[in-house]
N, C-alpha and C positions, 0 to 999 in steps of 0.2 A: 570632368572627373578630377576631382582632388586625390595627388598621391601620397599625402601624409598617413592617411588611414593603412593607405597600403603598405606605406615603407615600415609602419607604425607593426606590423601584423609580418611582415617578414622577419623584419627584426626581433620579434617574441619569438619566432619559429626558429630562429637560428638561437635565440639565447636557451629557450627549449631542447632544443638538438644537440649542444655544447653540454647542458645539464645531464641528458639522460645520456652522453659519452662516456660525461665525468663520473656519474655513478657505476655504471656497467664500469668502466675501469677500475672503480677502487676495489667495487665485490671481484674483480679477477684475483687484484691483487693480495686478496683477505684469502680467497680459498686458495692461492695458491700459498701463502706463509703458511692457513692449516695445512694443508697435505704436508708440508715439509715439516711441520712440529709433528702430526701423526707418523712421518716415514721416521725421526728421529726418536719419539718414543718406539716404534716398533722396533729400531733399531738397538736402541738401549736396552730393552726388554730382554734381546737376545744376548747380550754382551754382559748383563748382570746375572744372567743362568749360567754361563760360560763361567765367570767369578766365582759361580757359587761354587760349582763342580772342580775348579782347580783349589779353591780355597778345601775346598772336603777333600782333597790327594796331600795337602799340604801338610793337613791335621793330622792326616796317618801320618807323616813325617815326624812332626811334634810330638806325641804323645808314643809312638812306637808301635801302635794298634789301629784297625779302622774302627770307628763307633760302628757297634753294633748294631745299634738301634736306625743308626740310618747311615744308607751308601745310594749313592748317585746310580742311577738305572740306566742301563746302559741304553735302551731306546730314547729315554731321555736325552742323554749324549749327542746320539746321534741327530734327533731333529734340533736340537741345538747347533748342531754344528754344519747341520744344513742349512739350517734356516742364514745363519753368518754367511756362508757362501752365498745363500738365494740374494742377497741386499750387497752381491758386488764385493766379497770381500776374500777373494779365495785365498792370501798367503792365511787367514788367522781361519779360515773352514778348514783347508789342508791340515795347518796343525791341530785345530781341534780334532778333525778326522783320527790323526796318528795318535794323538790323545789319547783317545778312544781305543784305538786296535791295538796298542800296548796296555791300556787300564783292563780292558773286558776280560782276560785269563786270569784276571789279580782279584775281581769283583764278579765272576759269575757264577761259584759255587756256591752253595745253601746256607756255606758258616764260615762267612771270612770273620770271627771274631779271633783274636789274637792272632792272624797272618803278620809276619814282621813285613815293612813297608816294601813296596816294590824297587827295584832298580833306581840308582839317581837319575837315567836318561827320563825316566818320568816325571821325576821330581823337576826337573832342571824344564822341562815341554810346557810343564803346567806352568810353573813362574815367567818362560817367556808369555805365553799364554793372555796371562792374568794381565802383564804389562801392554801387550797389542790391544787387550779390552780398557783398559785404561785408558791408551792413548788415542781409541775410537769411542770414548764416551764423551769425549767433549763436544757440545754442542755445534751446531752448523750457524754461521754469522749470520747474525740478525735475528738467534732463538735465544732469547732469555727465559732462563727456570726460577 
C-alpha cells in the first residue's frame, strides 16, 4: 500500500477542518460586533428620547411658557426612563425617574399653556440629564457611525 494517497487525503481533511474553523469563527465574530452595534443603537435610541424630553423642560426655560401644542407625556417619560435603567444604567434611570416625579404636577393638567416654568431644581435635573446622555452616546470601541 502506497501512503502518499493517504497522507495526501488527510492533509485535505485537516486543511478542510482548519477552513471550516476559520469560517465558523469569523461569522462568530460578525454576529457578535452586530449585536453590539444593535445593543448600541437601542441604546442610543433611548438616550436621544431622553434629549428630547429635557431639551422640551429646557424650552419652557427660554421662552417663559410650555408650547402648547406639544408637551412630553408623561408615560412616555417613564418608559424612557426605564428603558435607560433596563440597558445597565441606573445613576441616569434614577435621575430620569426624579425627572419625571418633579415634571408630572407641572405637565399633567388639560392646559399648561402660559404656566410660568417650574422650579430651577428641574431645570438644573434636566441639564445634568442631557449631559449623562451625551456622555453615554458615544460609541463602544470598535463601532463606527
Amino acid at each position: 500500500m502506497q501512503w502518499t494517497p493517504v497522507w495526501a487525503l488527510i492533509g485535505s481533511l485537516i486543511g478542510a477542518a482548519g477552513t471550516f474553523l476559520g469560517v465558523v469563527k469569523a461569522q462568530r465574530a460578525t454576529l457578535e460586533r452586530e449585536l453590539q452595534i444593535k445593543l448600541w443603537d437601542l441604546r442610543a435610541d433611548a438616550y436621544v428620547e431622553l434629549v428630547r424630553w429635557t431639551a422640551w423642560v429646557e424650552h419652557w426655560y427660554i421662552v417663559g411658557a410650555p408650547d402648547p401644542h406639544e408637551r412630553p407625556l408623561t408615560v412616555t417619560m417613564a418608559r424612557t426612563a426605564a428603558r435607560i435603567q433596563a440597558f445597565g444604567d441606573d445613576e441616569t434611570g434614577a435621575k430620569a425617574f426624579r425627572l419625571l416625579e418633579l415634571l408630572r404636577p407641572q405637565v399633567s393638567s388639560q392646559n399648561i399653556s402660559g404656566r410660568p416654568p417650574p422650579p430651577d431644581e428641574i431645570r438644573e435635573l434636566a441639564r445634568d440629564l442631557a449631559r449623562l446622555a451625551r456622555d453615554r452616546l458615544a460609541p463602544p470601541d470598535g463601532v463606527r457611525r
